[in-house]
C-alpha positions in Angstrom: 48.7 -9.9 30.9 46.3 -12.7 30.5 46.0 -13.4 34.3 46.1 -9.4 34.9 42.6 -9.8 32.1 41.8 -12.8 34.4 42.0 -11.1 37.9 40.3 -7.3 36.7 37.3 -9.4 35.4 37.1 -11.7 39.0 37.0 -8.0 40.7 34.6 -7.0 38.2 31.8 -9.8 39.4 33.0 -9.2 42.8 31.5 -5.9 42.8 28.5 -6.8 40.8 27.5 -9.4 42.8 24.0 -9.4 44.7 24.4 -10.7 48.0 27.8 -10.7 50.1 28.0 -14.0 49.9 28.7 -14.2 46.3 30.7 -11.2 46.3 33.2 -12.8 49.1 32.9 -16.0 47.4 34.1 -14.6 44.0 37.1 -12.3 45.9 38.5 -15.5 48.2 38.9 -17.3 44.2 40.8 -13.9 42.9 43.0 -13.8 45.7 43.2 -17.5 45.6 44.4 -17.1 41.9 46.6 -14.0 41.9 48.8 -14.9 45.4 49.5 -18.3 43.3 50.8 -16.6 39.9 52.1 -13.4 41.9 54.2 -15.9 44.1 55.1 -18.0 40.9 56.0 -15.0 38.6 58.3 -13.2 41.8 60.1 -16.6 42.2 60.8 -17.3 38.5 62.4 -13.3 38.5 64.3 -14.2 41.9 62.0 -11.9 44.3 61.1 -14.4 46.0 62.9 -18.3 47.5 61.5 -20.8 45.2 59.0 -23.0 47.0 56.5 -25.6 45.9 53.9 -23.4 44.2 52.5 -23.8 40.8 51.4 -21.9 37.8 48.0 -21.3 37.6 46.5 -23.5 34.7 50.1 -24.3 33.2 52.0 -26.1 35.9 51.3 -29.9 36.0 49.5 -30.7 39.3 46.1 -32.5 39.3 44.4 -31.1 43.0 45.7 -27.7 41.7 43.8 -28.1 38.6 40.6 -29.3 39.7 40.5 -26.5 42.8 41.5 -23.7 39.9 39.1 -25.5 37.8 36.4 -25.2 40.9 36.8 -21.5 41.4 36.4 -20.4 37.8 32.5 -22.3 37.6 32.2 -20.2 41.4 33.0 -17.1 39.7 31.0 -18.0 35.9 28.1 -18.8 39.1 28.2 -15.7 40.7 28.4 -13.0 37.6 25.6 -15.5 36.5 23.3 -15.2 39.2 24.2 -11.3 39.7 20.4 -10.2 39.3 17.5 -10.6 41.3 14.0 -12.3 39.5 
């Protein structure tokens, strides 16, 4: 549920974004985020062969961290910077 609360708020600053920039910026890090725990959650019920994918924010994996890490201040950044002065 929580990255289901995670992913509905990402779409949310998509679409309130100013510029297209920011608002393809913000949807490449929700995809990014929801292919990874979609792919994760459909292996762990046996949808899916298990490959080398991990959990967002939960599996151990220190260049998955930081880029998840990354993509979360993009999308705080857009939403931030959604109106015009």
């Amino acid at each position: 549920m929580l990255y289901a609360a995670l992913i509905l708020r990402g779409l949310q600053i998509v679409a309130r974004a100013k510029d297209r920039f920011g608002s393809l910026l913000a949807f490449g890090v929700v995809a990014m985020i929801f292919w990874q725990a979609f792919v994760n959650i459909a292996m762990t019920t046996g949808l899916l062969p298990v490959v080398g994918i991990t959990l967002p924010f939960f599996s151990y994996g220190g260049s998955s961290m930081i880029t998840l890490m990354l993509g979360i201040g993009l999308l705080l950044n857009v939403s931030m910077r959604r109106f015009t002065f």
